[in-house]
VOPAGU-2260 file (C-alpha; in pm, 1 decimal, decimal comma):
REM VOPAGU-2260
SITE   aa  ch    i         X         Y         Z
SITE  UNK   A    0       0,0       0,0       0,0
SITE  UNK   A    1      94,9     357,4    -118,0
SITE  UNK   A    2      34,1     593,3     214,9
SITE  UNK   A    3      87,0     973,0     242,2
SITE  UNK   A    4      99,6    1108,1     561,2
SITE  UNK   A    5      58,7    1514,8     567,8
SITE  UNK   A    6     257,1    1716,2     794,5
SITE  UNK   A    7     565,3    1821,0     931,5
SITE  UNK   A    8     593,4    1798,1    1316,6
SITE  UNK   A    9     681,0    1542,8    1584,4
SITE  UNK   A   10     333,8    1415,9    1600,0
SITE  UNK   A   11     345,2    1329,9    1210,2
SITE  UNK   A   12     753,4    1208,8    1269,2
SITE  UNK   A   13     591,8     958,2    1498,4
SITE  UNK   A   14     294,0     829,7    1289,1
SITE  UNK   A   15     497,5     774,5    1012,7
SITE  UNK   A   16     798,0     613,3    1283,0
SITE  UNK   A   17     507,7     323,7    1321,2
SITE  UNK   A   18     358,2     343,2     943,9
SITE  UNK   A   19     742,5     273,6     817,5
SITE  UNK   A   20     746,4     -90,9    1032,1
SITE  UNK   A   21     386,0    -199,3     884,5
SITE  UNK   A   22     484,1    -516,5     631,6
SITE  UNK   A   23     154,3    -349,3     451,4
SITE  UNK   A   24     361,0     -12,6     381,0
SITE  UNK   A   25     495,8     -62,0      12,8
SITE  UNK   A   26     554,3     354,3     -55,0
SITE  UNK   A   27     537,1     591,7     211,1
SITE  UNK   A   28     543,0     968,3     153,6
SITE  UNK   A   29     534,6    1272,1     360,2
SITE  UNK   A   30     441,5    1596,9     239,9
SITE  UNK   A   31     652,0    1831,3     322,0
SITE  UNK   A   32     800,9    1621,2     608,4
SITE  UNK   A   33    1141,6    1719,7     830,1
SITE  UNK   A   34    1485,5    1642,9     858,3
SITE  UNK   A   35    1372,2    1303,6    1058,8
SITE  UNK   A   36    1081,2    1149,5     817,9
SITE  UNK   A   37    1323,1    1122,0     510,9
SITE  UNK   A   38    1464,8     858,7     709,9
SITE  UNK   A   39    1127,2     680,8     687,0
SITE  UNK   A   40    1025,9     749,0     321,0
SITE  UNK   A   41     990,7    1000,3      93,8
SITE  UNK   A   42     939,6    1408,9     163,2
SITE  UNK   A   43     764,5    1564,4    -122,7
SITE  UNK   A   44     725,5    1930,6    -148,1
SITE  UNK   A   45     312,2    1970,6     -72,3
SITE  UNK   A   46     190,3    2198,3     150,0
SITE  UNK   A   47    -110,8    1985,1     336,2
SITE  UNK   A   48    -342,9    2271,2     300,9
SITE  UNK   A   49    -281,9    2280,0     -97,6
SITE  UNK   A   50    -547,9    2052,7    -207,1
SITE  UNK   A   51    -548,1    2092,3    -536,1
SITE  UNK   A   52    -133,3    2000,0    -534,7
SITE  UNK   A   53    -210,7    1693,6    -265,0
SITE  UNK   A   54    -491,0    1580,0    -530,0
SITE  UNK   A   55    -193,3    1565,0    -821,0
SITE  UNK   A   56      68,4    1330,6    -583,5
SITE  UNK   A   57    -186,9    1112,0    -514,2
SITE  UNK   A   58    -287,1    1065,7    -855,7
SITE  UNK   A   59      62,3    1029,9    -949,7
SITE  UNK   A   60     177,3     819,9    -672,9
SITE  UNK   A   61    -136,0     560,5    -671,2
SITE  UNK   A   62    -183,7     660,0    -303,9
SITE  UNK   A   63    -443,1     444,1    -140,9
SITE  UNK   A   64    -433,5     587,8     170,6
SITE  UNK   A   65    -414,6     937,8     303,3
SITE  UNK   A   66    -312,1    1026,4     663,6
SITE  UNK   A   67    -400,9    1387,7     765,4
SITE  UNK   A   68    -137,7    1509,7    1102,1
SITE  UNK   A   69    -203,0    1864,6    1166,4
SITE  UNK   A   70    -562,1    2018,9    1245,3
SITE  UNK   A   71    -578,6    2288,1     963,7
SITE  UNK   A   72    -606,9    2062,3     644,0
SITE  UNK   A   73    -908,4    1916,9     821,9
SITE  UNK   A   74   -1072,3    2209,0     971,7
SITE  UNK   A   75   -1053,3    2324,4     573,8
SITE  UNK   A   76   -1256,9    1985,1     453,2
SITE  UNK   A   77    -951,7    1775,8     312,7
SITE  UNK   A   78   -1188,2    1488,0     369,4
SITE  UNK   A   79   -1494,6    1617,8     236,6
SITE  UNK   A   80   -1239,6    1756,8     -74,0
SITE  UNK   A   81   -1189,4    1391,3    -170,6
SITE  UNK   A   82   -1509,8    1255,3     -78,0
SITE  UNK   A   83   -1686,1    1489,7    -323,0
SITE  UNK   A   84   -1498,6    1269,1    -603,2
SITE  UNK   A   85   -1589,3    1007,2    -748,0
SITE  UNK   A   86   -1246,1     860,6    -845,8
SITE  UNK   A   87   -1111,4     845,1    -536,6
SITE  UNK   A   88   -1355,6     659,7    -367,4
SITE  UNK   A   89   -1117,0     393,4    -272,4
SITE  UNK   A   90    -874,4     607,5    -126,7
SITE  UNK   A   91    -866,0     598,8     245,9
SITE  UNK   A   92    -860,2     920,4     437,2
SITE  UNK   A   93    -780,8     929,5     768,0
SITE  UNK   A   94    -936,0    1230,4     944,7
SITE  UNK   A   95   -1290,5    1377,3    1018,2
SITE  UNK   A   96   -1543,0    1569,1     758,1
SITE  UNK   A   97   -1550,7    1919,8     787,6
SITE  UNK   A   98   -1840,4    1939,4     992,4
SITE  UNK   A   99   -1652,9    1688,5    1281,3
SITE  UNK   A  100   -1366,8    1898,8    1228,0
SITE  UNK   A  101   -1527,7    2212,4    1378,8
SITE  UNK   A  102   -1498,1    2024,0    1719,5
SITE  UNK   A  103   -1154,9    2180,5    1729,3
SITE  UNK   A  104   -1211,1    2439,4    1408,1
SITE  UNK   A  105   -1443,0    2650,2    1664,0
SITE  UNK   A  106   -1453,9    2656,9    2048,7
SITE  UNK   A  107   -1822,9    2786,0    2075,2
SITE  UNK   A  108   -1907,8    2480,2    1841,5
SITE  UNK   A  109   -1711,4    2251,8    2056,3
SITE  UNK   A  110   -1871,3    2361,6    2381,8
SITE  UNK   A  111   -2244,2    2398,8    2242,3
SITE  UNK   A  112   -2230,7    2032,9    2104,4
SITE  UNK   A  113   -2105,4    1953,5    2498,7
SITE  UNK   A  114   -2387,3    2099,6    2654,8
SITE  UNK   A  115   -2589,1    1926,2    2417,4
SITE  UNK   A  116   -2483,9    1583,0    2517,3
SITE  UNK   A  117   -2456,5    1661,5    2873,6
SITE  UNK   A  118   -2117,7    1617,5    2843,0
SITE  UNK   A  119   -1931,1    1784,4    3156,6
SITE  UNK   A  120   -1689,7    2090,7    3094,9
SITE  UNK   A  121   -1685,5    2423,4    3270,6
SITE  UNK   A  122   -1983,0    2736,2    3243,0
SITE  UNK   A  123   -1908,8    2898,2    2946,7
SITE  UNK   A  124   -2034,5    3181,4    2677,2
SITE  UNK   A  125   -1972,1    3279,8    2379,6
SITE  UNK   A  126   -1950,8    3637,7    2264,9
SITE  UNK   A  127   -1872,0    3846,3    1969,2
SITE  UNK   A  128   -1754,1    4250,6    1951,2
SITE  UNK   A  129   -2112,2    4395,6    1960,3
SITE  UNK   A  130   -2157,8    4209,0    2281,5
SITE  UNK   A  131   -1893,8    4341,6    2492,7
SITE  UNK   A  132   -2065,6    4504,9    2764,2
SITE  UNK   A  133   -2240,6    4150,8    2791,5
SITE  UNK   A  134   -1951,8    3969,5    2820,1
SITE  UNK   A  135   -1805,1    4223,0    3079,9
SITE  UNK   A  136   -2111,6    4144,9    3290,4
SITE  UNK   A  137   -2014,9    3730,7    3277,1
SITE  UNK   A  138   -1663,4    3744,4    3353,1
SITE  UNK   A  139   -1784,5    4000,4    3663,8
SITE  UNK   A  140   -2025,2    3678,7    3786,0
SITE  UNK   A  141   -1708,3    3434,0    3764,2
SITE  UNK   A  142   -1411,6    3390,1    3968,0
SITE  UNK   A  143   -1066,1    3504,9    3878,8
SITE  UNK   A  144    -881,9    3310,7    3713,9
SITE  UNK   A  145   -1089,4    3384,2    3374,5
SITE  UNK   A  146   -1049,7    3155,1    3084,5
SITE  UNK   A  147   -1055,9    3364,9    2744,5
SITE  UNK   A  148   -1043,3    3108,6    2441,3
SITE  UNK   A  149   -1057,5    3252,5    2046,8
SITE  UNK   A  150   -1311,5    3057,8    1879,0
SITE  UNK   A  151   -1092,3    2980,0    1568,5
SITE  UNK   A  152    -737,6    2783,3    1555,1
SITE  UNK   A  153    -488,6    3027,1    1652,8
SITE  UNK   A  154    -159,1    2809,1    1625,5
SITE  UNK   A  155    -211,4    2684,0    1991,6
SITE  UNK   A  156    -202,7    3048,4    2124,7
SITE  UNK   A  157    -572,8    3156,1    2150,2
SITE  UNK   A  158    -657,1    3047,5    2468,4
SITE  UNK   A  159    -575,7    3313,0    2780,6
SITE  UNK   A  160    -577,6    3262,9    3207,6
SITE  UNK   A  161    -559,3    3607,5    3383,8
SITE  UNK   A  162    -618,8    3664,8    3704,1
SITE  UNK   A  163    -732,2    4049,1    3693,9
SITE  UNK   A  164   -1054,9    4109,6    3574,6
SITE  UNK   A  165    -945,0    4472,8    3425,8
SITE  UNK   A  166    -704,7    4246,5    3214,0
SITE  UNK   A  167    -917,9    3998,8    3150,7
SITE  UNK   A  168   -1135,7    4294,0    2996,8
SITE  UNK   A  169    -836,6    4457,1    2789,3
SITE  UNK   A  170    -744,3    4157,6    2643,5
SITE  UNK   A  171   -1099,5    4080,6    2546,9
SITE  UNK   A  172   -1168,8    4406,9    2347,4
SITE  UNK   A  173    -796,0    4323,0    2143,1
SITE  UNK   A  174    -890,5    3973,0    2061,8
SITE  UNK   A  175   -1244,6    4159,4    1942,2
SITE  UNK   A  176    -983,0    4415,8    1773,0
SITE  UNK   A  177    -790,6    4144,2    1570,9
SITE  UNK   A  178    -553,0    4014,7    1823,2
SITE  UNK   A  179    -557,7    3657,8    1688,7
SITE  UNK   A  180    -690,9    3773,8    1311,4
SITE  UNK   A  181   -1036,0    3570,7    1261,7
SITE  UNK   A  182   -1008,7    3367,2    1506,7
SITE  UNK   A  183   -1084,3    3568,3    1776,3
SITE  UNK   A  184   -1393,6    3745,6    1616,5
SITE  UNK   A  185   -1562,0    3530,0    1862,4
SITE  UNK   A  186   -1474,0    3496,7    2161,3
SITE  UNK   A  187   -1563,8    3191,6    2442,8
SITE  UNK   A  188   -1536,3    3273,4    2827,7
SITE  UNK   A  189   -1539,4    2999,0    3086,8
SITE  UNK   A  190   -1524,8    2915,6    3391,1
SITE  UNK   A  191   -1155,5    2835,0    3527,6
SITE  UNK   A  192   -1136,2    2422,6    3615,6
SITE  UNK   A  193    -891,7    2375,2    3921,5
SITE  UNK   A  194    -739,0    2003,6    3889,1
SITE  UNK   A  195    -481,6    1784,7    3727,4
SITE  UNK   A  196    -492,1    1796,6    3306,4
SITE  UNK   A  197    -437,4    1478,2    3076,1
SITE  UNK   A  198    -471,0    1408,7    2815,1
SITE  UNK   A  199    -716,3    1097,1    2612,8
SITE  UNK   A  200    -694,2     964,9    2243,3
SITE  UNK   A  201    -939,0     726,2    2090,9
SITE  UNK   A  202    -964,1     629,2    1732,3
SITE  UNK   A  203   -1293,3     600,6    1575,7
SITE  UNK   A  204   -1496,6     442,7    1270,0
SITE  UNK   A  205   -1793,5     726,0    1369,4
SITE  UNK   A  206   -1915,6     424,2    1549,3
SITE  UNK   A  207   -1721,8     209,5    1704,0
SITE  UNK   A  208   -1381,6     345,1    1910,0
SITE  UNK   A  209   -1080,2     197,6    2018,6
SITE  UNK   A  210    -911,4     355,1    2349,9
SITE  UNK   A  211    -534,7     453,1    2280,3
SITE  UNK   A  212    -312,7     518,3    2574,9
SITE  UNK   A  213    -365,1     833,3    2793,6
SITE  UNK   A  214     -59,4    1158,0    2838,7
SITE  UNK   A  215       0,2    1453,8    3036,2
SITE  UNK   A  216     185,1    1694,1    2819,0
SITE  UNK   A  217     362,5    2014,3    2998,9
SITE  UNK   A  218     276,4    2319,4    2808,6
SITE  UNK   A  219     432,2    2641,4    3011,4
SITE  UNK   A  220     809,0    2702,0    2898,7
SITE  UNK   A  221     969,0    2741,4    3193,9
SITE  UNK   A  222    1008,0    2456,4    3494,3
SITE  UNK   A  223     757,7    2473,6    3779,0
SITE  UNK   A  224     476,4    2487,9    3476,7
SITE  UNK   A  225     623,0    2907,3    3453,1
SITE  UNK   A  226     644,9    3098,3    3177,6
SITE  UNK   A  227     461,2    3131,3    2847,6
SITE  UNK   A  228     226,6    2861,9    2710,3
SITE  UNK   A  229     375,0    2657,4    2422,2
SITE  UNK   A  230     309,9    2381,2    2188,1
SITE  UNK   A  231     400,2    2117,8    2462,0
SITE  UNK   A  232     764,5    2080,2    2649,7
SITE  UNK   A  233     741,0    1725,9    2701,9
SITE  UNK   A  234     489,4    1444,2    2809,3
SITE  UNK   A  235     491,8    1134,2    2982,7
SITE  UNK   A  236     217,9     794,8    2937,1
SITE  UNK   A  237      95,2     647,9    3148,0
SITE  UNK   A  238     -65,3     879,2    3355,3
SITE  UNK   A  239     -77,6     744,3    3727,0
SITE  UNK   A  240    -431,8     910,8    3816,1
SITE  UNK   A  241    -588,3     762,5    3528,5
SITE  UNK   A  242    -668,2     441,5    3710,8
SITE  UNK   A  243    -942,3     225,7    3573,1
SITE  UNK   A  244   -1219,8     396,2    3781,0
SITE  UNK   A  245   -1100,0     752,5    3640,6
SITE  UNK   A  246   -1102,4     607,1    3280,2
SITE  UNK   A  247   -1453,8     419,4    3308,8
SITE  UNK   A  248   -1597,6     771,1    3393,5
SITE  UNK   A  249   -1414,8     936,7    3079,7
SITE  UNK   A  250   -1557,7     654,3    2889,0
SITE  UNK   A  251   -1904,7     647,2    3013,6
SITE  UNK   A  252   -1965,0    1023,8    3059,6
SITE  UNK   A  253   -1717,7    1164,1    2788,9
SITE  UNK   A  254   -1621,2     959,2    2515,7
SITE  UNK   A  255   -1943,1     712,6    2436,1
SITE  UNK   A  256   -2203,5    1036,5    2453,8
SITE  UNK   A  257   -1875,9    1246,2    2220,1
SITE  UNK   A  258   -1963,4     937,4    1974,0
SITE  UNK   A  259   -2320,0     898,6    1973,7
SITE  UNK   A  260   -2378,8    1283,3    1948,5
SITE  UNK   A  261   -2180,2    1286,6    1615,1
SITE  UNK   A  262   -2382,9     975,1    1508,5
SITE  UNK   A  263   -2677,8    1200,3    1603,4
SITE  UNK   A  264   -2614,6    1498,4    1426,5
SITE  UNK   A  265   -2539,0    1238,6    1111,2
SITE  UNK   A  266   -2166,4    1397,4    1115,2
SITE  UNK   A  267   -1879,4    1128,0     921,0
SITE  UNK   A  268   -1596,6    1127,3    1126,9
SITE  UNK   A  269   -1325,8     861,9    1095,2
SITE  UNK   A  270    -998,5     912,8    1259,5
SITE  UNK   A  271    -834,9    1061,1    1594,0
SITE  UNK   A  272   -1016,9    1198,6    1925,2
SITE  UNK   A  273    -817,3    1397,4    2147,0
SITE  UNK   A  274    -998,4    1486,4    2463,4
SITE  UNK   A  275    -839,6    1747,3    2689,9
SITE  UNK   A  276    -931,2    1629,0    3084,7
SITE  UNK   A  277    -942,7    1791,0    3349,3
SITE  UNK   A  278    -961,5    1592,4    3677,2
SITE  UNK   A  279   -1176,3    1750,1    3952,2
SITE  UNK   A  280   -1148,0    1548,4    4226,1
SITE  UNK   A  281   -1123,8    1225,7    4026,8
SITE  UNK   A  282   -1397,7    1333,2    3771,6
SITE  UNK   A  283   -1335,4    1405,6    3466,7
SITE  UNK   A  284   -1430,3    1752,1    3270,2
SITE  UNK   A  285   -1387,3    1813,6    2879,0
SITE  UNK   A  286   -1150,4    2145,5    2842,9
SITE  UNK   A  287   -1143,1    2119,4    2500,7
SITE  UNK   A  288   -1131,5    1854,4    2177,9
SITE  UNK   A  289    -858,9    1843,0    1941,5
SITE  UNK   A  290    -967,1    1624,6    1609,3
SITE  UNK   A  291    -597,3    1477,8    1573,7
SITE  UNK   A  292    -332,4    1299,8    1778,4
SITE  UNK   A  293    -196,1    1615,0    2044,5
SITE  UNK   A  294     199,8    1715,4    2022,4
SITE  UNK   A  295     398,8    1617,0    2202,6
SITE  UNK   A  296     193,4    1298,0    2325,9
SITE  UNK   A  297     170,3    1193,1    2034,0
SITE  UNK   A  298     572,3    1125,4    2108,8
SITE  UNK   A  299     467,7     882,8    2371,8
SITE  UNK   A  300     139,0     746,3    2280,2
SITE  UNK   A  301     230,9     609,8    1972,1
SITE  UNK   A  302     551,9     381,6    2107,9
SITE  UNK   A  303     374,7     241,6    2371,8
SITE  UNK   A  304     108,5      73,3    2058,9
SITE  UNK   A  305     229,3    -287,2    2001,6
SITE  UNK   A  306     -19,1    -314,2    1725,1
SITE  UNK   A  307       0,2    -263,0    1364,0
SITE  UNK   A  308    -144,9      91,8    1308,8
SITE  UNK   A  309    -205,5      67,7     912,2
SITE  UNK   A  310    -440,1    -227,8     982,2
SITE  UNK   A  311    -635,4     -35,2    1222,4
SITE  UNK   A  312    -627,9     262,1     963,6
SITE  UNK   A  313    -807,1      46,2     718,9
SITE  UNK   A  314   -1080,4     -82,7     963,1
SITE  UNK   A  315   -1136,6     321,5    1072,0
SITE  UNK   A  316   -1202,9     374,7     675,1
SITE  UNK   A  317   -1412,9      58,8     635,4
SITE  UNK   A  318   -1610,5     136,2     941,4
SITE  UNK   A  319   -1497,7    -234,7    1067,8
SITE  UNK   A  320   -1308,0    -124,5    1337,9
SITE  UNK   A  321   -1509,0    -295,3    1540,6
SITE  UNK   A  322   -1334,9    -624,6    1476,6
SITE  UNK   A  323   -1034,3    -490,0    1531,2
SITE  UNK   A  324    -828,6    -510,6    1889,8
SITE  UNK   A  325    -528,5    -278,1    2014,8
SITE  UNK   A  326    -257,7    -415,5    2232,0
SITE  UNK   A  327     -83,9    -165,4    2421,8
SITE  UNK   A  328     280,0    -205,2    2593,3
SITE  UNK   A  329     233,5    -170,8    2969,2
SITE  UNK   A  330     573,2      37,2    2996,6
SITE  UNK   A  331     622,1     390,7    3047,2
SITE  UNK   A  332     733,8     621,0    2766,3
SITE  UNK   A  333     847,4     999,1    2839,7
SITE  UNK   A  334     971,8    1287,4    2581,7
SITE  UNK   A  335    1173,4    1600,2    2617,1
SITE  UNK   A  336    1107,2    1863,0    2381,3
SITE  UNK   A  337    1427,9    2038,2    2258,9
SITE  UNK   A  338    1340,2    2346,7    2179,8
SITE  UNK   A  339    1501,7    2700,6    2002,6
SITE  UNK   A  340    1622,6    2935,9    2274,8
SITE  UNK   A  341    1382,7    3237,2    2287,0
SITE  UNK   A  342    1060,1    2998,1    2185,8
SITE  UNK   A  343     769,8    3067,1    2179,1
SITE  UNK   A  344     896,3    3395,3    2162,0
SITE  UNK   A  345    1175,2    3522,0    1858,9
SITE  UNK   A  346    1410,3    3241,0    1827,3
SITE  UNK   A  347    1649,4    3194,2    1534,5
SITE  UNK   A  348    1688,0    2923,2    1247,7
SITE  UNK   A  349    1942,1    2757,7    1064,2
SITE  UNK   A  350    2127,8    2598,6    1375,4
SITE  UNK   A  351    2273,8    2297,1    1304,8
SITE  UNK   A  352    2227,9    2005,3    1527,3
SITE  UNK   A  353    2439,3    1734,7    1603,5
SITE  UNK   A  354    2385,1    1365,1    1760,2
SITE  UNK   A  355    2570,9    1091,9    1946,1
SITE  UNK   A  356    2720,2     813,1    1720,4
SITE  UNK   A  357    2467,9     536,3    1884,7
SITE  UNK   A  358    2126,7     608,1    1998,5
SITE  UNK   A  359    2003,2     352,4    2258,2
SITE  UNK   A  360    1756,1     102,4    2150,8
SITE  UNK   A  361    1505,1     219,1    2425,0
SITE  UNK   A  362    1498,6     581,2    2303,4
SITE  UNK   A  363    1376,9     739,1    1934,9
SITE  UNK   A  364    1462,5    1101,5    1821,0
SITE  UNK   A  365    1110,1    1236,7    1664,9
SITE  UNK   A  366    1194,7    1557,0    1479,5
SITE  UNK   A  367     951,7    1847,8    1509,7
SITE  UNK   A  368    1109,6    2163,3    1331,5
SITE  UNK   A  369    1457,1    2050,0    1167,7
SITE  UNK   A  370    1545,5    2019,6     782,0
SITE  UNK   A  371    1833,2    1941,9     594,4
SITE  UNK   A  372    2076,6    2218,9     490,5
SITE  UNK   A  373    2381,4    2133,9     297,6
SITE  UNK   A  374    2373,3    1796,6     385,8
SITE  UNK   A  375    2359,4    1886,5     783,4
SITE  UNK   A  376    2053,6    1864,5     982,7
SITE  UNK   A  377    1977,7    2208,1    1137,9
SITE  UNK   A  378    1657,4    2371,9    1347,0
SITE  UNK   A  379    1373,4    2540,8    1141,4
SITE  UNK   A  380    1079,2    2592,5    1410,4
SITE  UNK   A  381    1073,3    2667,8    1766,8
SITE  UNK   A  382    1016,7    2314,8    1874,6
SITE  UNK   A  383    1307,0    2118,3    1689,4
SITE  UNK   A  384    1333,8    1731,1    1856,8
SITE  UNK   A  385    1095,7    1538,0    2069,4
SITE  UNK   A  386    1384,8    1261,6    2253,8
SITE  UNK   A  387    1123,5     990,8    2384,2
SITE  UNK   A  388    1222,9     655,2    2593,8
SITE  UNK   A  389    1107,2     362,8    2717,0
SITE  UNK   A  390    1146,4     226,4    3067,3
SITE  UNK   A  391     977,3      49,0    3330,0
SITE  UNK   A  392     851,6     312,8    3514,7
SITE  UNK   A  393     827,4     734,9    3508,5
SITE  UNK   A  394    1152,9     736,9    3691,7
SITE  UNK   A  395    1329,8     514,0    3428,7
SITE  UNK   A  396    1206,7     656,8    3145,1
SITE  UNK   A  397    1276,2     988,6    3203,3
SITE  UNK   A  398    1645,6     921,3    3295,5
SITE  UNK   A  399    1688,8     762,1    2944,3
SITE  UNK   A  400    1500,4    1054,8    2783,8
SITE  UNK   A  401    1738,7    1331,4    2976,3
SITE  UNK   A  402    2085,0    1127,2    2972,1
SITE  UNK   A  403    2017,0    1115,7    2531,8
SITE  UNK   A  404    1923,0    1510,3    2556,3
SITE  UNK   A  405    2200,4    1598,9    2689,3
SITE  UNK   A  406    2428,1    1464,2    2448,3
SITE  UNK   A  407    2249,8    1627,6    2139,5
SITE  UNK   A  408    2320,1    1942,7    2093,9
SITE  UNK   A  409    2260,8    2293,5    1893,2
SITE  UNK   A  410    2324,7    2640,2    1952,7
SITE  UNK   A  411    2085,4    2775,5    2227,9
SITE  UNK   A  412    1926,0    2441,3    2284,6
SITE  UNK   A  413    1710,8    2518,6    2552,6
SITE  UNK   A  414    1434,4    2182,1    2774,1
SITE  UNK   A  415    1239,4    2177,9    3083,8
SITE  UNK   A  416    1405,7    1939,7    3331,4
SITE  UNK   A  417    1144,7    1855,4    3526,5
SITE  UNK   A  418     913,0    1708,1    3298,6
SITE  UNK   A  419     678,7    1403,1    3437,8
SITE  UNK   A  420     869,8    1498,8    3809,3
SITE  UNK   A  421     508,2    1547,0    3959,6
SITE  UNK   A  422     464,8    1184,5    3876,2
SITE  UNK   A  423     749,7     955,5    4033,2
């Protein structure tokens, strides 16, 4: 089989990491791909949100089956794009329509089809510009911290926790005013959840569901969960509060209604789940949904799968997944994100990494923002290498993760060194 995986992150480094050991993998491609997939396969030059350019490789390449990494392709109807044709009818696309997309494409979607379903996640509204004075009067009735989220993707960056209602008004009028372009033309205001985050993955036919491993991910920058929020400084699986009785109340209260209400509303989805948990004294709430596998978990979700993932890809598409099982490695798997200095602020390109001789056999390198230069691997995003190890426990697998970090090195390499530390 011919796959083509879109994408260009860790997350999309590590699905086609377990696509590349599939005896069913004849030809795998990854448009545009990093420094780290052309190890796998091939990188072709196709920007994922190009449709028109993914249409011609796939013609060209006799791809059967399309994987879709990154939210934006989807939130844009890459499924429905395809779909719509005739001719490729056979091809498999992994990823939700449109219309399941907006789970993640808009917040006041998201937490309207919630409610809907009964569904638990925090009080909530959902305002626009004209309705400022509104909106002033809701965040007055909450209390501080207030949770401002732009309704649109904003690249991870549209969602706001401030502590002073005057700011929490400011920076309300400039996301009205532009401050994250579309996205924030609406604006959703909730009520701050106080507990432990992690993070839940299933994969689903639109019916049936198979339950992938749980993550916490660590998104503030600096150690002690300071700092700005990024794209994720690390993660660890499993998660130790997740115990069975914490995960049959995700399932019954979270996931099963999340999968019926789609069936409900007639909506095709086939592909990833992310849920974003909050634990409130050991019940879980939904912060938000992301319609792909999260980064950086994906970075320790995915090694911990013993099973064949293309097979399971195939049953999503058929809608026989069903009859499909997923066997899961008990062991512990934790990454460090090695990130440019000055991220997620101004940080500078072109550095070029290097890497020990031998790489232990219980660690992988995923590369997030790299590329080759010159025939030298060097940095070209803010988030540049997920290291990720295996051990038997949190304590284990985090050595092995920080003792290979250490030795790989760029200028300004900065990592948190405390990830998964509130866990041993």
């Amino acid at each position: 089989m011919n796959i083509l995986v879109l994408g260009s992150g860790g997350r999309e480094h590590a699905l086609a990491w377990k696509i590349a050991q599939s005896p069913l993998t004849d030809n795998l491609y990854i448009a545009p791909g990093n420094a780290g997939t052309a190890q796998l396969g091939e990188n072709v030059p196709v920007k994922p949100e190009d449709f028109p350019a993914v249409e011609s490789f796939i013609l060209s390449h006799d791809i059967q089956m399309l994987v879709v990494g990154p939210e934006g392709p989807l939130v844009k109807g890459i499924y429905d794009y395809f779909r719509s044709q005739y001719r490729f009818s056979n091809l498999f696309v992994i990823g939700p329509s449109r219309e399941g997309a907006m789970l993640e494409g808009s917040k006041a979607f998201a937490k309207d089809f919630m409610q809907d379903n009964d569904i638990p996640t925090a009080r909530y509204q959902s305002f626009t510009a004209k309705e400022l004075n509104i909106a002033k009067d809701f965040l007055h009735d909450l209390n501080p911290p207030y949770v401002l989220k732009a309704d649109g993707l904003a690249a991870g960056k549209g969602v706001l926790i401030l502590n002073d209602y005057e700011e929490a008004v400011n920076t309300l009028k400039e996301m009205f005013h532009g401050k994250f372009g579309e996205a924030g033309k609406t604006v959703v205001i909730e009520e701050f959840l106080s507990g432990i985050e992690c993070s839940v993955f299933v994969l689903t036919d639109g019916e049936s569901y198979i339950l992938l491993p749980e993550a916490k991910d660590y998104k503030r920058v600096g150690e002690g969960d300071t700092g700005l929020n990024t794209g994720g400084m690390g993660a660890v699986s499993p998660v130790p509060f997740a115990d069975d009785t914490f995960m049959e109340k995700v399932e019954e209260r979270i996931i099963e209604p999340t999968i019926s209400g789609l069936q409900d509303r007639n909506i095709i989805y086939r592909g990833f789940i992310y849920f974003g948990l909050m634990n409130v004294h050991g019940d879980p709430f939904v912060v938000e949904y992301n319609v792909r596998m999260g980064d950086p978990e994906a970075e320790v979700v995915i090694p911990r799968l013993y099973s064949d993932l293309v097979p399971l890809f195939q049953a999503v598409a058929t809608k026989n997944l069903s009859q499909q099982n997923m066997q899961i490695i008990p062991d512990t798997v934790a990454t460090v994100m090695l990130v440019s200095g000055g991220y997620p602020e101004i940080y500078e390109k072109g550095k070029k990494i290097t890497f020990p001789d031998k790489i232990p056999e219980t660690s992988v390198i995923f590369h997030a923002g790299t590329k080759k230069e010159n025939g030298d691997v060097v940095t070209s995003g803010g988030r540049v290498l997920a290291v990720s190890s295996v051990g038997k426990d949190h304590r284990e697998a985090l050595s092995r993760s920080y003792e290979l970090a250490e030795k790989i090195n760029f200028e300004k390499k900065y990592f948190r060194k405390d990830i998964g530390f509130d866990l041993t």
